[in-house]
PDB file of N, CA, C and O in Angstrom:
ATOM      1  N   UNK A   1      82.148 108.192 112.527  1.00  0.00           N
ATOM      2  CA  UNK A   1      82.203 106.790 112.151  1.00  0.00           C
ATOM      3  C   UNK A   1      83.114 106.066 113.139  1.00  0.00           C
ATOM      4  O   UNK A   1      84.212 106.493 113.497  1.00  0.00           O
ATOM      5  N   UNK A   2      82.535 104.903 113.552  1.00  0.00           N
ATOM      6  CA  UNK A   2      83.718 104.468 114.243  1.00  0.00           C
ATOM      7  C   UNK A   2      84.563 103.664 113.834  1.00  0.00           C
ATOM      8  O   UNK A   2      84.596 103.274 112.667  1.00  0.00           O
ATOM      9  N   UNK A   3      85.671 103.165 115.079  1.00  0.00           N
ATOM     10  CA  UNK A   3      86.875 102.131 113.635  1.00  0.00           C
ATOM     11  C   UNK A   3      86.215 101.073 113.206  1.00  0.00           C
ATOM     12  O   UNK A   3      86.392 100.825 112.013  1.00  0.00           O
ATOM     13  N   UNK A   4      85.388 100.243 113.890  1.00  0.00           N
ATOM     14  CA  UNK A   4      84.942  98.850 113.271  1.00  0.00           C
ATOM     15  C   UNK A   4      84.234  99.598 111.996  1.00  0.00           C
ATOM     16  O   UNK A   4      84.672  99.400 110.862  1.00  0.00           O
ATOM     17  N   UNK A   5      83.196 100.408 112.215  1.00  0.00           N
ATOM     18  CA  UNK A   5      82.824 100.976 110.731  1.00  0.00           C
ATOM     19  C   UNK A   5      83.521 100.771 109.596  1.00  0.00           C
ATOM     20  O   UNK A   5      83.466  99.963 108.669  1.00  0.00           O
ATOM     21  N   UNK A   6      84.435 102.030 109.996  1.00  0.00           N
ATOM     22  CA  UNK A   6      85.432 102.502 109.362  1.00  0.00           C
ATOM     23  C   UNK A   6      86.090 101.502 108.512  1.00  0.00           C
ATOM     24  O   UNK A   6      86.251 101.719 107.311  1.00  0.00           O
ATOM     25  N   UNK A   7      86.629  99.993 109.296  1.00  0.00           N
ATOM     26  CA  UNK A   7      87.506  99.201 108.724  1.00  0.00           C
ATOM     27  C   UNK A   7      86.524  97.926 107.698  1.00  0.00           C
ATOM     28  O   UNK A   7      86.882  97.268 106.722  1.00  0.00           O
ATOM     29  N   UNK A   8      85.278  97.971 108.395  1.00  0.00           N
ATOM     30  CA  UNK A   8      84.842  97.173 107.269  1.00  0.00           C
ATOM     31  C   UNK A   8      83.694  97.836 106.300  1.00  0.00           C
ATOM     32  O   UNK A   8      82.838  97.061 105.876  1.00  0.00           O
ATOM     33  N   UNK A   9      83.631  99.009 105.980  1.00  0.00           N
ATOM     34  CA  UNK A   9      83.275  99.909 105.111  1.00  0.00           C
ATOM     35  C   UNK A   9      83.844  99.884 103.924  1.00  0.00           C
ATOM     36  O   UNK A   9      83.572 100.820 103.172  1.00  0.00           O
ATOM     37  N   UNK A  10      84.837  98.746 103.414  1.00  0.00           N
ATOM     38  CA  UNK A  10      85.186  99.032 102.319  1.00  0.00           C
ATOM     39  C   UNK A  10      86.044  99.752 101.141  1.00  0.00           C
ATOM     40  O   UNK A  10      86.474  99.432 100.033  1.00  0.00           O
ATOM     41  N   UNK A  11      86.059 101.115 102.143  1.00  0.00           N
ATOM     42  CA  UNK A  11      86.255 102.581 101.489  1.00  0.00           C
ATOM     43  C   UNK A  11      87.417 103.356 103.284  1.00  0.00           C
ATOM     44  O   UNK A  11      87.111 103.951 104.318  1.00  0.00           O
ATOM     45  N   UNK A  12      88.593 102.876 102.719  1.00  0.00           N
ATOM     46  CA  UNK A  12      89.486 103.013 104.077  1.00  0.00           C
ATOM     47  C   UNK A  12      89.966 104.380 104.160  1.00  0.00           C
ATOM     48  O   UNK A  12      90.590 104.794 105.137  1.00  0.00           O
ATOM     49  N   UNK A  13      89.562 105.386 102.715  1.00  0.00           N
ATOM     50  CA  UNK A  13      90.014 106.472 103.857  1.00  0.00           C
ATOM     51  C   UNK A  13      89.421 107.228 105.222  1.00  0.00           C
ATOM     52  O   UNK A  13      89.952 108.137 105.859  1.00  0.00           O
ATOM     53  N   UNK A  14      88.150 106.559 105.464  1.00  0.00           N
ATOM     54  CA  UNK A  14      87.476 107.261 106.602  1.00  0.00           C
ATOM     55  C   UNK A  14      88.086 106.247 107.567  1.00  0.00           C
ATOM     56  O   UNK A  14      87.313 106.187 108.523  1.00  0.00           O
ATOM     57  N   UNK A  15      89.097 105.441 107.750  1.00  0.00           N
ATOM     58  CA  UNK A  15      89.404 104.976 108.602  1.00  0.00           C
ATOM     59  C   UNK A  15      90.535 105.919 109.241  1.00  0.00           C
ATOM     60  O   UNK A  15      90.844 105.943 110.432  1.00  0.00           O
ATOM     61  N   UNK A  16      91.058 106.647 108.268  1.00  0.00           N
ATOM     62  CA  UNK A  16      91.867 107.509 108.763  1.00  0.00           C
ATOM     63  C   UNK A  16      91.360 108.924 109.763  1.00  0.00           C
ATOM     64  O   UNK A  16      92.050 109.482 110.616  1.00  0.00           O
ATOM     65  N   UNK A  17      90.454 109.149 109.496  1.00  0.00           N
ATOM     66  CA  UNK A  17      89.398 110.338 110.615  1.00  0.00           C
ATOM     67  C   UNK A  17      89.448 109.539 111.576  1.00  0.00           C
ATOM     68  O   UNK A  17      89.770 110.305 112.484  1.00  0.00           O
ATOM     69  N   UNK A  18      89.327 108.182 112.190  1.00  0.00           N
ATOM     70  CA  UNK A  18      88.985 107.446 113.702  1.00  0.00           C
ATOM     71  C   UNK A  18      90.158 107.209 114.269  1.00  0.00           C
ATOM     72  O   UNK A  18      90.354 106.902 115.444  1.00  0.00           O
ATOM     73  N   UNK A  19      91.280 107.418 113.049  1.00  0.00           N
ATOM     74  CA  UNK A  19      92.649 107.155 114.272  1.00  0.00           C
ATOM     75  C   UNK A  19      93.184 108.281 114.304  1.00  0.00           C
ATOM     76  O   UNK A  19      93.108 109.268 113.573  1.00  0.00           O
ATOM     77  N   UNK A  20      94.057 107.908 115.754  1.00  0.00           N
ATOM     78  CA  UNK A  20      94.519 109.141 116.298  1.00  0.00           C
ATOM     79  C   UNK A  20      96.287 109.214 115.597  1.00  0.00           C
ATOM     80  O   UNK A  20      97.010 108.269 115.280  1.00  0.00           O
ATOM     81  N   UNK A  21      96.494 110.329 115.549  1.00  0.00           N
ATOM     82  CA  UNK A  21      97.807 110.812 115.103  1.00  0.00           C
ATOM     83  C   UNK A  21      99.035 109.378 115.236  1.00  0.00           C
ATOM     84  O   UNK A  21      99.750 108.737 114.466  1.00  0.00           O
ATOM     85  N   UNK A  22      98.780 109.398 116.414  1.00  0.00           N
ATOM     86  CA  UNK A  22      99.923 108.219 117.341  1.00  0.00           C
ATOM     87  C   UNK A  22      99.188 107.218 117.104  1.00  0.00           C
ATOM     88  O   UNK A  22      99.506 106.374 117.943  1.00  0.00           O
ATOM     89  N   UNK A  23      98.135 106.689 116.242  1.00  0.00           N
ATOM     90  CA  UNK A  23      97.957 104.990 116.865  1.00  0.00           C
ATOM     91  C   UNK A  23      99.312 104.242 116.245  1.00  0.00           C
ATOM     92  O   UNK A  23     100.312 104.687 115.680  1.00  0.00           O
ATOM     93  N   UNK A  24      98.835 102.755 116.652  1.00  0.00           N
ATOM     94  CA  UNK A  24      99.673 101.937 116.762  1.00  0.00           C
ATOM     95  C   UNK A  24      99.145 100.714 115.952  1.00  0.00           C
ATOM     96  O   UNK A  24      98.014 100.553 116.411  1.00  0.00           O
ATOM     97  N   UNK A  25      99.358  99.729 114.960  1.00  0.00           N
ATOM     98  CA  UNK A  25      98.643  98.859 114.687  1.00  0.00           C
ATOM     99  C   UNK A  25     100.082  97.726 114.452  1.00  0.00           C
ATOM    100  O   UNK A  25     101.211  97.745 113.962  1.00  0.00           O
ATOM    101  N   UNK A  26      99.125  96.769 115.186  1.00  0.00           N
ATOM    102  CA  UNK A  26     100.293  95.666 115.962  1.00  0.00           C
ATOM    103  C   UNK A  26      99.733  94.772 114.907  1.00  0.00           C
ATOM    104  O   UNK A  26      98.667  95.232 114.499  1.00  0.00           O
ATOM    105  N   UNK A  27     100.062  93.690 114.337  1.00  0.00           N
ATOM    106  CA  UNK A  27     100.123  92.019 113.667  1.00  0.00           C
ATOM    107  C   UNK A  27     100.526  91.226 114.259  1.00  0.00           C
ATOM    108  O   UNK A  27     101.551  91.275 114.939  1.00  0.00           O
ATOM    109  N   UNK A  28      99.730  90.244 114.108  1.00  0.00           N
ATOM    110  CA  UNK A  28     100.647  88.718 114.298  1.00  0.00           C
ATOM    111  C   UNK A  28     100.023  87.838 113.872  1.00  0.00           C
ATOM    112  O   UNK A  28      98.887  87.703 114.326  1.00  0.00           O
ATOM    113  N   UNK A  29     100.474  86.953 112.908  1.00  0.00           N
ATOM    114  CA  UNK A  29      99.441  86.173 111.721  1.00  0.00           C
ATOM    115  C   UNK A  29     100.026  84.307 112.532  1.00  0.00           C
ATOM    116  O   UNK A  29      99.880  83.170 112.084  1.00  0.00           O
ATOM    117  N   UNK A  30     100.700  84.836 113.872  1.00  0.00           N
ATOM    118  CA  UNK A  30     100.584  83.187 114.552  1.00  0.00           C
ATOM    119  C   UNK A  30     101.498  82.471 113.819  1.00  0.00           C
ATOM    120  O   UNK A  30     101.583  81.311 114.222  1.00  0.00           O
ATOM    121  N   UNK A  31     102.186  82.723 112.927  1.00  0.00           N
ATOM    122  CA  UNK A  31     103.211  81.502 112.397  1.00  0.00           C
ATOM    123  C   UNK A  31     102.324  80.948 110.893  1.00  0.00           C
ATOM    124  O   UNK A  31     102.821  80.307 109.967  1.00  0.00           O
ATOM    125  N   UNK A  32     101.100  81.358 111.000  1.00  0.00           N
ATOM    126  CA  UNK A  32     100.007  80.898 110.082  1.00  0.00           C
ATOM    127  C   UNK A  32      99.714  81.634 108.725  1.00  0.00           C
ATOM    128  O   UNK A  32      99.246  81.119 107.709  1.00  0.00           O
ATOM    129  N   UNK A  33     100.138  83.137 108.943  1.00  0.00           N
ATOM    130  CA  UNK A  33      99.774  83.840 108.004  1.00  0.00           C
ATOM    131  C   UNK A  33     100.412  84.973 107.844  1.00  0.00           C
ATOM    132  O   UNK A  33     100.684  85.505 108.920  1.00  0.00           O
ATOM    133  N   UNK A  34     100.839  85.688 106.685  1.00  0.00           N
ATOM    134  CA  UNK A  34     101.940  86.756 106.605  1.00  0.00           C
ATOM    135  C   UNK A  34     101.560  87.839 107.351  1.00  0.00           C
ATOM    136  O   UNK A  34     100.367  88.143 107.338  1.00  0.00           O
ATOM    137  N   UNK A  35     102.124  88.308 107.824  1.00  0.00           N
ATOM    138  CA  UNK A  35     101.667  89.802 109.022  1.00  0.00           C
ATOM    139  C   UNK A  35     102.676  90.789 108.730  1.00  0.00           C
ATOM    140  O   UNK A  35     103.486  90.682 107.809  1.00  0.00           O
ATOM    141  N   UNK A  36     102.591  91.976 109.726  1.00  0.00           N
ATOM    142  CA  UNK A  36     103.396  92.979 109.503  1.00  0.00           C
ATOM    143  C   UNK A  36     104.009  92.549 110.633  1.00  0.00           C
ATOM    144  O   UNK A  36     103.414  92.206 111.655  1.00  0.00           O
ATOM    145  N   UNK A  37     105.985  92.568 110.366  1.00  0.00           N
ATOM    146  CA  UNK A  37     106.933  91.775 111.253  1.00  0.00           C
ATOM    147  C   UNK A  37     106.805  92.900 112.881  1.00  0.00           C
ATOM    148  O   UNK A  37     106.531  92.534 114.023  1.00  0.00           O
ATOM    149  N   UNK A  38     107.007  93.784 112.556  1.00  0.00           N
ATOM    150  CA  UNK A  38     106.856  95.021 113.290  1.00  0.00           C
ATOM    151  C   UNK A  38     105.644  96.358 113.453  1.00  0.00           C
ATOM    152  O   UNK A  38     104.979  96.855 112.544  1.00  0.00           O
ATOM    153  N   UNK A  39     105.638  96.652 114.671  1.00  0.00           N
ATOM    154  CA  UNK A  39     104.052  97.379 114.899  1.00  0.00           C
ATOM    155  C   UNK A  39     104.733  98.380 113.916  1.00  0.00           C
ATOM    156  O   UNK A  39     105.923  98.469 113.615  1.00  0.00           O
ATOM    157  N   UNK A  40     103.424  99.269 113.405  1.00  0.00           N
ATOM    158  CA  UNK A  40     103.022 100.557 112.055  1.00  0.00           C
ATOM    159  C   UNK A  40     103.067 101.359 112.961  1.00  0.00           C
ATOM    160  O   UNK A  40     102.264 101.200 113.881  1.00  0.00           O
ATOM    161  N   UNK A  41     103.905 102.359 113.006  1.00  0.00           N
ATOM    162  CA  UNK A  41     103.078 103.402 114.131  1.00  0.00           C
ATOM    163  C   UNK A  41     102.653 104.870 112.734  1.00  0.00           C
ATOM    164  O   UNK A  41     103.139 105.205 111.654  1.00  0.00           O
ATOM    165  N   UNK A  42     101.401 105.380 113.689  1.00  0.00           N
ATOM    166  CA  UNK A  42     101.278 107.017 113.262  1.00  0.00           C
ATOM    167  C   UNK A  42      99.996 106.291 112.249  1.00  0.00           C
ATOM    168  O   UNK A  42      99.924 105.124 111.865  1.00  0.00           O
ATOM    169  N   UNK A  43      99.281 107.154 112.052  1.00  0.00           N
ATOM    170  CA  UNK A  43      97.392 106.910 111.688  1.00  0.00           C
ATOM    171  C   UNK A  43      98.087 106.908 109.757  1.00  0.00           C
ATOM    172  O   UNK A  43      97.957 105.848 109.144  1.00  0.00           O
ATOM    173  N   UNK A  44      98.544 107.739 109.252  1.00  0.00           N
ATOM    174  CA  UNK A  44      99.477 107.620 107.589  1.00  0.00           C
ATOM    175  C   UNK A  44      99.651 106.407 107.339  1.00  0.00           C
ATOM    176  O   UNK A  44      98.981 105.750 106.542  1.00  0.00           O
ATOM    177  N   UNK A  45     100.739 105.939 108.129  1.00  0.00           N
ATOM    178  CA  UNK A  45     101.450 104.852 107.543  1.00  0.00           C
ATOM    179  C   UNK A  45     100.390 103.369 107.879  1.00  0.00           C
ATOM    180  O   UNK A  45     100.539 102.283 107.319  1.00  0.00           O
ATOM    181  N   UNK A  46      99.327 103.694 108.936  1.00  0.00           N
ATOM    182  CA  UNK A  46      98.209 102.113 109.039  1.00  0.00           C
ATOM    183  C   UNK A  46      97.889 102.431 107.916  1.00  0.00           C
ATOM    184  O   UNK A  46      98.605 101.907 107.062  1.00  0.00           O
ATOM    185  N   UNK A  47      96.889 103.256 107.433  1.00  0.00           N
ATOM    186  CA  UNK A  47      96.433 103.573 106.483  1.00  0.00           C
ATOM    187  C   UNK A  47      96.633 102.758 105.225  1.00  0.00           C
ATOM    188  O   UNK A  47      95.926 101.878 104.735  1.00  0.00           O
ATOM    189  N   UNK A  48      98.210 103.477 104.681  1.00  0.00           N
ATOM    190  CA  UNK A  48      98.917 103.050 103.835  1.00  0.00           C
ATOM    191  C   UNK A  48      98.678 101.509 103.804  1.00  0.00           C
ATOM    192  O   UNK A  48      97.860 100.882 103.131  1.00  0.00           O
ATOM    193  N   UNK A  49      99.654 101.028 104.759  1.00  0.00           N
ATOM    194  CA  UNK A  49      99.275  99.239 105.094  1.00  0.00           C
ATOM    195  C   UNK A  49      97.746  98.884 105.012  1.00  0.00           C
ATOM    196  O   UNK A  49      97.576  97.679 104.826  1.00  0.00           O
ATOM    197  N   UNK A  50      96.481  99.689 105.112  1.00  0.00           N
ATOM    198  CA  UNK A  50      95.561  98.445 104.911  1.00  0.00           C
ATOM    199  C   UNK A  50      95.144  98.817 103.450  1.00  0.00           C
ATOM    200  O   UNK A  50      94.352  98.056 102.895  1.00  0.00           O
ATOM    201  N   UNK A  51      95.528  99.737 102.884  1.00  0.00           N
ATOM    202  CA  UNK A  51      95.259 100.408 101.466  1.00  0.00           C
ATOM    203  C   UNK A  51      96.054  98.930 100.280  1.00  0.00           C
ATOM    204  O   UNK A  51      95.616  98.197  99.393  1.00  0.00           O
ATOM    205  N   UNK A  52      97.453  99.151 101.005  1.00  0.00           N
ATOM    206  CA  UNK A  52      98.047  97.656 100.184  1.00  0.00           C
ATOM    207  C   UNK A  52      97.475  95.932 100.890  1.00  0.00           C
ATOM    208  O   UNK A  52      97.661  94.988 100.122  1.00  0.00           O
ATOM    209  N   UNK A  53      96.960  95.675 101.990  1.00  0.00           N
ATOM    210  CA  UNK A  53      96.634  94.528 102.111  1.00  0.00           C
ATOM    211  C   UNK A  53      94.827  94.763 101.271  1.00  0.00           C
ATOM    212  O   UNK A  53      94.356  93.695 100.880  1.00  0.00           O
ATOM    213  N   UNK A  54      94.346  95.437 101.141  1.00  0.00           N
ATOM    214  CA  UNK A  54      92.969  95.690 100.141  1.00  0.00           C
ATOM    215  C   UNK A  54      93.116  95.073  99.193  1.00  0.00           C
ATOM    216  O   UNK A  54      92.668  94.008  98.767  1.00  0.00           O
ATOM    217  N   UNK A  55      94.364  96.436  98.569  1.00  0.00           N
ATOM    218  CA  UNK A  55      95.014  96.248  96.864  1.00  0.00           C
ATOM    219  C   UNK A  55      95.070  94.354  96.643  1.00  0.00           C
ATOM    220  O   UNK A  55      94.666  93.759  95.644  1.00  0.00           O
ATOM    221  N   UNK A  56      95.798  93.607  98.107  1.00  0.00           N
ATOM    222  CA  UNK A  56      95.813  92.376  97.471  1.00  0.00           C
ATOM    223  C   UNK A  56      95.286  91.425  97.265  1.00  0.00           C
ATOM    224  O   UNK A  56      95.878  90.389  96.962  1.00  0.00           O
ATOM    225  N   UNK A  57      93.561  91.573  97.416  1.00  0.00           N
ATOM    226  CA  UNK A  57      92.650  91.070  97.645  1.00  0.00           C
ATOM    227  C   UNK A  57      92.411  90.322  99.296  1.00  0.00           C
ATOM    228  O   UNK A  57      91.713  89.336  99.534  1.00  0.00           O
ATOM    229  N   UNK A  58      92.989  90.902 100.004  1.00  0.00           N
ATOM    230  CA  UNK A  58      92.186  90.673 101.496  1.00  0.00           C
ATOM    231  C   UNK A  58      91.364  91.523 102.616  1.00  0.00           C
ATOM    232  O   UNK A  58      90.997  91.278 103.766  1.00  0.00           O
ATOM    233  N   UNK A  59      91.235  92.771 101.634  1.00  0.00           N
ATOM    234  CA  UNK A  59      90.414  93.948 101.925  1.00  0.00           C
ATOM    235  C   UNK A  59      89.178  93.143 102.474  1.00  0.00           C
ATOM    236  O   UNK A  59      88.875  91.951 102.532  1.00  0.00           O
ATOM    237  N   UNK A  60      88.563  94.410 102.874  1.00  0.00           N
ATOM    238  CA  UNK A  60      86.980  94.355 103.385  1.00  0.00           C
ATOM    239  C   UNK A  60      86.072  93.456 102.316  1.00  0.00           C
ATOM    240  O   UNK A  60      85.216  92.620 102.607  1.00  0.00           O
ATOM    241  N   UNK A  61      86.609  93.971 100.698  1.00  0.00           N
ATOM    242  CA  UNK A  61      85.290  93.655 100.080  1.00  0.00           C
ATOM    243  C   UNK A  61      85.170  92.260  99.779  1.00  0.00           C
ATOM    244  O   UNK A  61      84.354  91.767  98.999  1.00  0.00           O
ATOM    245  N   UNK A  62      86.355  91.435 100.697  1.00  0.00           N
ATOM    246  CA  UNK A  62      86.495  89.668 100.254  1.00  0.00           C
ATOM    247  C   UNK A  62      86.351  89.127 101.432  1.00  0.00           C
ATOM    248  O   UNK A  62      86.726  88.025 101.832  1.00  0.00           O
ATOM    249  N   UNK A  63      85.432  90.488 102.298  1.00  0.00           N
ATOM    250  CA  UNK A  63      85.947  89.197 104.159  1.00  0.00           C
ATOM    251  C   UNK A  63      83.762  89.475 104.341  1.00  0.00           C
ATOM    252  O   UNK A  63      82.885  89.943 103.615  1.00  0.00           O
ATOM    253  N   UNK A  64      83.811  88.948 105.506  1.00  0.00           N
ATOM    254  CA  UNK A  64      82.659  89.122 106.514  1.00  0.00           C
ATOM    255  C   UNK A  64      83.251  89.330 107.560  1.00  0.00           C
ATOM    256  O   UNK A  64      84.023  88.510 108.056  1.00  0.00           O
ATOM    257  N   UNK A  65      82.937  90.649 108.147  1.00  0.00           N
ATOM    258  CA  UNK A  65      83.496  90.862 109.603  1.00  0.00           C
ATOM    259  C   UNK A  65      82.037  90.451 110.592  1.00  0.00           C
ATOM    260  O   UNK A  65      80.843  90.330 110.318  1.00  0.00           O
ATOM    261  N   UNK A  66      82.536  90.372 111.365  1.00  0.00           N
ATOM    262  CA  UNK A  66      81.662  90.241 112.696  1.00  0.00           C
ATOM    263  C   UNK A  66      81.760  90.575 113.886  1.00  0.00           C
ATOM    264  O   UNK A  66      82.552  90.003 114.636  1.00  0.00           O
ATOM    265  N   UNK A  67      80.861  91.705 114.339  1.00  0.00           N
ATOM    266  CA  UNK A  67      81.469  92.125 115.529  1.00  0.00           C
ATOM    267  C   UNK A  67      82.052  91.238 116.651  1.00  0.00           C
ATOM    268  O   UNK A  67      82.316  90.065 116.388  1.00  0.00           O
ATOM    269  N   UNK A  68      82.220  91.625 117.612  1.00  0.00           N
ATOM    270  CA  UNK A  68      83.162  90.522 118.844  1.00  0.00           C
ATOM    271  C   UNK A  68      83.883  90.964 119.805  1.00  0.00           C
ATOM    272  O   UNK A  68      84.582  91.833 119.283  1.00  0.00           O
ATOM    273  N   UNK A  69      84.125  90.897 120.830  1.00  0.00           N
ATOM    274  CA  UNK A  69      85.067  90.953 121.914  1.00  0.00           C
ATOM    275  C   UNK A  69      86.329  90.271 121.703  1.00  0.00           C
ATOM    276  O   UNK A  69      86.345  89.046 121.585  1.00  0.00           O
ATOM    277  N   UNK A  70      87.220  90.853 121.653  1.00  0.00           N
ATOM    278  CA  UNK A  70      88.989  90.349 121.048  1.00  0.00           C
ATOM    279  C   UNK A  70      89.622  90.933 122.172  1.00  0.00           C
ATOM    280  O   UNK A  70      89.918  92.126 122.242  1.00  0.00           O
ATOM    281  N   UNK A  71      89.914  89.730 123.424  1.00  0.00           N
ATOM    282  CA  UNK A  71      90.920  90.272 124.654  1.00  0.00           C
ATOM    283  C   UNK A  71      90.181  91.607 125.314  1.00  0.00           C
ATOM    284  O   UNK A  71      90.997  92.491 125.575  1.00  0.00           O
ATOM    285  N   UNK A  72      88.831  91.926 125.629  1.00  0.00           N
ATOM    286  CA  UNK A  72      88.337  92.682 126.272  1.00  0.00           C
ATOM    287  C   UNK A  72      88.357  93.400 125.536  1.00  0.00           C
ATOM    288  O   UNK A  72      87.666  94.259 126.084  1.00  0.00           O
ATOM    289  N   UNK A  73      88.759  94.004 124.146  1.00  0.00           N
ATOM    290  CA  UNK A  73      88.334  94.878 123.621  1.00  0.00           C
ATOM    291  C   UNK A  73      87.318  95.033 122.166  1.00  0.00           C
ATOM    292  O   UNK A  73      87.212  94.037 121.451  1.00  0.00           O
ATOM    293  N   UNK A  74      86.540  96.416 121.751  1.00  0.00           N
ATOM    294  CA  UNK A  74      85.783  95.996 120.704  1.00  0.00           C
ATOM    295  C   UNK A  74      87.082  95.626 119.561  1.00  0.00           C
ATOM    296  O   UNK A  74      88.302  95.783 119.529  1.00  0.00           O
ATOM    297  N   UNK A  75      86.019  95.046 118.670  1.00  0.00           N
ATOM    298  CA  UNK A  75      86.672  94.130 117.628  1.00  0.00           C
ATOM    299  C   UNK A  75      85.594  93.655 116.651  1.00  0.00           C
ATOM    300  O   UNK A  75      84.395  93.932 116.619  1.00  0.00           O
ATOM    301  N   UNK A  76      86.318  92.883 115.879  1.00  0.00           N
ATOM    302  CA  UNK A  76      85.519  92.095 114.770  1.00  0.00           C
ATOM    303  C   UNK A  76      86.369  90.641 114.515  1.00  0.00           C
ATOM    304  O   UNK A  76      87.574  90.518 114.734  1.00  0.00           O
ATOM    305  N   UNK A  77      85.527  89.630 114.034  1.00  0.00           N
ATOM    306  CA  UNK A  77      86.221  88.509 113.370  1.00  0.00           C
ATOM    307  C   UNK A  77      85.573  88.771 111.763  1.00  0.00           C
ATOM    308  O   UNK A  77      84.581  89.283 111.243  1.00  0.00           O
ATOM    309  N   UNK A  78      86.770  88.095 111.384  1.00  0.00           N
ATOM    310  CA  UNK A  78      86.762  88.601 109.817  1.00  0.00           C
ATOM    311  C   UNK A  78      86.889  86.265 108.987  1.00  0.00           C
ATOM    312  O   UNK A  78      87.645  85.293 109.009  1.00  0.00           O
ATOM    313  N   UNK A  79      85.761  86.633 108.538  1.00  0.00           N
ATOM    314  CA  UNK A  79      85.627  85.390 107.947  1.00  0.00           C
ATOM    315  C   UNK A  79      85.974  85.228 106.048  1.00  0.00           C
ATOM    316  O   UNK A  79      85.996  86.201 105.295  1.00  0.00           O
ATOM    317  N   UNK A  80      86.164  84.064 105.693  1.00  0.00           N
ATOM    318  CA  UNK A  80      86.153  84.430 104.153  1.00  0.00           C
ATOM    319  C   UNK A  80      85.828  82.996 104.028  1.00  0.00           C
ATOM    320  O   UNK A  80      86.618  82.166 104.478  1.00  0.00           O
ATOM    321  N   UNK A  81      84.396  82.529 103.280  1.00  0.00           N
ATOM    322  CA  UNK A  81      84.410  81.069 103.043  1.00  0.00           C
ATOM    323  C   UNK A  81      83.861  80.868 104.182  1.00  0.00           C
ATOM    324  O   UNK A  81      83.952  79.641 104.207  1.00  0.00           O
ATOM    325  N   UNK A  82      83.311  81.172 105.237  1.00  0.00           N
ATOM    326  CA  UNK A  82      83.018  80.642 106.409  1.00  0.00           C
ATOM    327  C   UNK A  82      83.918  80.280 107.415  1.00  0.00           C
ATOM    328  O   UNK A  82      83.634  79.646 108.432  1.00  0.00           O
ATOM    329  N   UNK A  83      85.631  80.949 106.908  1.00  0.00           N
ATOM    330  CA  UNK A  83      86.512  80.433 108.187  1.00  0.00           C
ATOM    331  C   UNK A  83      87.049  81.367 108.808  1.00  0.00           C
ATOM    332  O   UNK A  83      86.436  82.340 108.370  1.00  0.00           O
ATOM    333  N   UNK A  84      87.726  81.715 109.482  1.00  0.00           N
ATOM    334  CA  UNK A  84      88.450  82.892 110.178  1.00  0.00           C
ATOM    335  C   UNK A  84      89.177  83.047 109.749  1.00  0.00           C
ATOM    336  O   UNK A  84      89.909  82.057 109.727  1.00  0.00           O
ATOM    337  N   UNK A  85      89.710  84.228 109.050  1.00  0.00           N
ATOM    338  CA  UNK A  85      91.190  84.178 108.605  1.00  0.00           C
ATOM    339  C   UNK A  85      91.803  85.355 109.525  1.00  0.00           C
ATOM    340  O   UNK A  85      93.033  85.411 109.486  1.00  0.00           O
ATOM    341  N   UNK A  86      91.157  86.303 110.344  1.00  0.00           N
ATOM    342  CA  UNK A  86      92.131  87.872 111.067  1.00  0.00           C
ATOM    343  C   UNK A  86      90.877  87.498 111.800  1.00  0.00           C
ATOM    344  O   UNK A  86      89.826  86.896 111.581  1.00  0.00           O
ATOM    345  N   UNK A  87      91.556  88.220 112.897  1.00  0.00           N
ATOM    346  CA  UNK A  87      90.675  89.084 113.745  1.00  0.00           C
ATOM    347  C   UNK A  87      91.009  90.567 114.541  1.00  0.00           C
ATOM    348  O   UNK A  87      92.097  90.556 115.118  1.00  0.00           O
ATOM    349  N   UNK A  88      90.505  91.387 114.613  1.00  0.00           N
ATOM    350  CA  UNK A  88      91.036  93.038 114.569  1.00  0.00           C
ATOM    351  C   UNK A  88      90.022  93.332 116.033  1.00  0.00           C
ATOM    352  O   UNK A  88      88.845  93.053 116.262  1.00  0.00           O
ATOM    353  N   UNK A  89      91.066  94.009 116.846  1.00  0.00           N
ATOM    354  CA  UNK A  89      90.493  94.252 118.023  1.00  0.00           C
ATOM    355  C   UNK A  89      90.988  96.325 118.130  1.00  0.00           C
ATOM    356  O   UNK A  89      91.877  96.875 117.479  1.00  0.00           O
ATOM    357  N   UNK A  90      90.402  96.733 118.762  1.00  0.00           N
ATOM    358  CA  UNK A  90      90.556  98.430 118.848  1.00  0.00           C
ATOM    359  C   UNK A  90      90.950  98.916 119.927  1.00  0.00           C
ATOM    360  O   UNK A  90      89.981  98.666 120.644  1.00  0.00           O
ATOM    361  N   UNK A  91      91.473  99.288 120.384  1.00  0.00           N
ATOM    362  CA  UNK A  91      91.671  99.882 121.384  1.00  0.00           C
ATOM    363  C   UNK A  91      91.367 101.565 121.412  1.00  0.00           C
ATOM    364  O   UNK A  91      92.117 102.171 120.646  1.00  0.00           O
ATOM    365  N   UNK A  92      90.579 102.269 122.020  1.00  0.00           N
ATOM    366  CA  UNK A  92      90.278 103.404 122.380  1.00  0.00           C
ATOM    367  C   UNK A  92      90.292 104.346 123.497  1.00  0.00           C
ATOM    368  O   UNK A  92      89.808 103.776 124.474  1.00  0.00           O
ATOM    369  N   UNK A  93      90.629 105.507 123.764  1.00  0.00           N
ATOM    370  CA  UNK A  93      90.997 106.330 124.685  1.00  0.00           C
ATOM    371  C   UNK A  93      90.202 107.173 124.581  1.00  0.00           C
ATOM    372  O   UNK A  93      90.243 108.155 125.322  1.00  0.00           O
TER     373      UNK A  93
END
């Protein structure tokens, strides 16, 4: 499965099989929207973090992702209502 799969599948523990031991998952909600202040490191603890942003209703099952190019890399834009609220880009090795 891959991560875009993975992340808008709904069902996040298979997001944990696509990352690697060491990833890294960076935020920045722009001044606009609450983020994580500091990057997550280690594939557990993202996990964890998108398990509680789900829990608070901004999971997969309240967005429309859409695939996309985010800074040269794959990605998705994530809509709710027809507006953008995230957009999630991947980086892979």
């Amino acid at each position: 499965m891959s991560a875009f799969a993975a992340a808008a599948s709904g069902d996040i523990k298979p997001l944990e099989s696509v990352l690697a031991k060491d990833a890294v998952l960076y935020s920045d909600g722009g001044g606009r929207v609450a983020a994580a202040t500091r990057p997550i490191f280690g594939r557990e603890r993202i996990v964890r973090f998108v398990e509680g942003v789900t829990r608070k209703g901004f999971g997969p099952a309240s967005l429309e992702f859409r695939p996309s190019s985010i800074n040269g890399l794959g990605g998705a834009v994530l809509l709710a209502g027809g507006r953008v609220v995230q957009t999630l880009a991947f980086e892979t090795r």
